[in-house]
N, C-alpha and C positions, 0 to 999 in steps of 0.2 A: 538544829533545825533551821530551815530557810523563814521567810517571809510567808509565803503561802502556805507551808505546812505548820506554823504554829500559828496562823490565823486558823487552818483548816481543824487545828485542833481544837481550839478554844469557840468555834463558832462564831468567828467576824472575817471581816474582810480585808485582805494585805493593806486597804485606804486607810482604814481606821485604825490597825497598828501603827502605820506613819503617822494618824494625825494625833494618837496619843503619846509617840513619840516629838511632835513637833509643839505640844502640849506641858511638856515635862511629867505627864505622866508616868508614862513607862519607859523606862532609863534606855538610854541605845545600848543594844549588845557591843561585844566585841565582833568585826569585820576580820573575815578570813587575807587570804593573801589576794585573792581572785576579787576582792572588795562586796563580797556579800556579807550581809549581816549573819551570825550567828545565832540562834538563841536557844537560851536554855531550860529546866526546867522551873527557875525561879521566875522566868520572864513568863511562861508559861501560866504558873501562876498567877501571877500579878496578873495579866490580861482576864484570865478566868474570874477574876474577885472584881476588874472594875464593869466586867458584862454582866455580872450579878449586880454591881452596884446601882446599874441605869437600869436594868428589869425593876428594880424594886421604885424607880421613879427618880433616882437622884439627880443631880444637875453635874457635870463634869467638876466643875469649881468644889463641889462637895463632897465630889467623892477625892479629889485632890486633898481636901480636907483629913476625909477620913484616912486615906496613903499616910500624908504625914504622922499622923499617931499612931506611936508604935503599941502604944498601952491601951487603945484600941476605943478611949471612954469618947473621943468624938466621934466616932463610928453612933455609940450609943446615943449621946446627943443630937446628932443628927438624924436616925430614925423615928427618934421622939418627933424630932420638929417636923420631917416628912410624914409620920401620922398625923398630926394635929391639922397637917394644909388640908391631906386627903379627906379626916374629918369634915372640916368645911366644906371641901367643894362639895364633897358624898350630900352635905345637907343645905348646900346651896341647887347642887340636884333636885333635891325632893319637893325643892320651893319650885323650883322653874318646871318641874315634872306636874306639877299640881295646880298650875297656871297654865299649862297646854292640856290638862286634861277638861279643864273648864271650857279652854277655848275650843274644843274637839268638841264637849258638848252643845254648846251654843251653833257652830259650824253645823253640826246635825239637825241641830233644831232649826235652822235657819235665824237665826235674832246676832251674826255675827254682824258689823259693817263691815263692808269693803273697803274702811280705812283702817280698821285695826289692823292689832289688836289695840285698842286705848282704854283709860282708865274706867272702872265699874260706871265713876262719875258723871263721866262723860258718855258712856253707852248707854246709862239712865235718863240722860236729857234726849238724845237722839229717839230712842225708843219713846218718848214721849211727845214728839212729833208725826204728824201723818206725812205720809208717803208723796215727794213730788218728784218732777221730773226736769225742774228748772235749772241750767246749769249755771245763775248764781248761788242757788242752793246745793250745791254740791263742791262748788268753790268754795264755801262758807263753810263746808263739814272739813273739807282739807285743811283751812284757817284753824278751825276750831283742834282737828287734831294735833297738829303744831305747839299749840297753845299748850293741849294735854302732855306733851312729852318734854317741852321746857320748863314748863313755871312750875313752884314750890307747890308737891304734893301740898302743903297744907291749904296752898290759895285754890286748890281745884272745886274743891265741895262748895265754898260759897259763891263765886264762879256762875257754875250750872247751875246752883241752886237759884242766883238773881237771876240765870238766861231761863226757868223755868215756865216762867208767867205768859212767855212770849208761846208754848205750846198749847195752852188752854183752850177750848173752844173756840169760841169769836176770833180770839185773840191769831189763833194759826193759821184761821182761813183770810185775814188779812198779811200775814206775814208772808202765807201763799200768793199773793196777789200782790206784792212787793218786791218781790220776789222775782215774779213774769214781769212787774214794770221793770225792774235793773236787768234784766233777758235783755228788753227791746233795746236799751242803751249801747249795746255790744260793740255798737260801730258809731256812737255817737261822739260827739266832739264837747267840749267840757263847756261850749257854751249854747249849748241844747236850751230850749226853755222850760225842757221839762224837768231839768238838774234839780231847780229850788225848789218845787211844791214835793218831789220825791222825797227829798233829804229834809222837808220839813216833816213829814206824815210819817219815814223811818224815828228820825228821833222822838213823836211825838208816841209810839206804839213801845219803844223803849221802859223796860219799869224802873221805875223809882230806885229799890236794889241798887242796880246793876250801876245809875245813873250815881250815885251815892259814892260807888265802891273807885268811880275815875280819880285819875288826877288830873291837876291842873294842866298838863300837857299830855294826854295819854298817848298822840301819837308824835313824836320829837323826828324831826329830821334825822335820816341816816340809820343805815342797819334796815333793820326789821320793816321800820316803816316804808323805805325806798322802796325795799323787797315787794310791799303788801301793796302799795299803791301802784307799782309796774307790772301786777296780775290781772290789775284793770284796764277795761278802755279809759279813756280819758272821762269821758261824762262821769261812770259808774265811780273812779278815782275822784270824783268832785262833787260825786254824791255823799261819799264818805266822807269828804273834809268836810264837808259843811253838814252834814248829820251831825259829826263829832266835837265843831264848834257849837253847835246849839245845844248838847247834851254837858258841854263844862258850863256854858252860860245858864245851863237847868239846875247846874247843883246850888243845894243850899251852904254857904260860910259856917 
């Protein structure tokens, strides 16, 4: 049989018998005079067992594997080991299936953000906030979502739970109104005179929590912080340093 006709038999393509040939797969035949390959009906089979191979999900390397044994227990071995992955993913499926069937609900109900998906955590604190239209506050949900998708599951719950205080009654209709004052700054210059009594009255509406949970340097030169402070105009960027310096000089030693 030529190249086309025992691809044609075994159901692949003249490419892929070369590339299992170029593979050491499947051994080259013997070449007539006329320099085509020959092949027979061992090669035949051979082709037919490693297209069953990859149906069944194997990787080439493994099924090379399984070729080499002639007593055929890596064959065995390695099905095992290709059930066990299938296992997973089948139940890493059912996790990520169960996680979009939530998020389909929510999408319905309408209570998704238009930043998700993000942690329950985090949707619990946003949902606890009334509704505005200020676009620092909407820079501030992208901030916060950020937050949600880097730092340690375990640091998220207390987190929102210290940013909770800030949605409480009183408390939100001033943070609404903090809010509109960092709007106006948009095009302001970092030495506005309205920089310091803003960034005093931000850190002053800060809870205690939250104030507690900083460090000594929360925001450090470089990386992240470059990042966070060049989404700012300048003023609004010197609102936050100086918020941030008066909320370490708040903590208690």
């Amino acid at each position: 049989m030529r190249i086309g006709e025992v691809a044609a038999l075994v159901g692949v393509t003249p490419r892929t018998v070369r590339h299992y040939h170029h593979l050491g797969l499947l051994p080259e035949p013997e070449r007539l005079p006329n320099g085509y390959r020959s092949y027979g009906l061992q090669h035949a089979a051979t082709l037919a067992r490693i297209r069953r191979l990859t149906e069944l999900g194997l990787g080439l390397a493994e099924v090379r594997d399984v070729l080499a044994d002639d007593a055929g227990h890596e064959l065995v071995e390695v099905l095992e080991e290709l059930d066990a992955d299938l296992a997973r993913q089948q139940a890493a499926l059912v996790r990520q299936r169960g996680k979009l069937a939530e998020l389909i609900a929510r999408a319905h109900a309408g209570t998704l953000p238009v930043e998700g998906p993000v942690s329950p955590e985090l949707a619990g604190l946003w949902g606890a906030f009334a509704p505005t239209e200020s676009a620092m506050a909407a820079k501030d949900r992208e901030h916060m979502a950020l937050l949600d998708a880097v730092m340690d599951p375990a640091d998220r719950g207390p987190l929102f739970d210290a940013l909770r205080p800030l949605a409480e009654g009183g408390t939100n209709s001033r943070v609404h109104a903090l809010y509109e004052q960092l709007d106006e700054l948009a095009d302001a210059s970092a030495d506005d005179p309205r920089v310091a009594p803003l960034a005093a009255e931000l850190a002053d509406c800060m809870p205690d929590e939250l104030v507690q949970m900083m460090g000594d340097q929360p925001l450090e030169e470089g990386g992240l912080a470059d990042a966070l402070f060049a989404d700012f105009s300048p003023a609004q960027a010197e609102v936050v340093r100086l918020m941030v310096a008066a909320l370490v000089a708040r903590r208690t030693p």
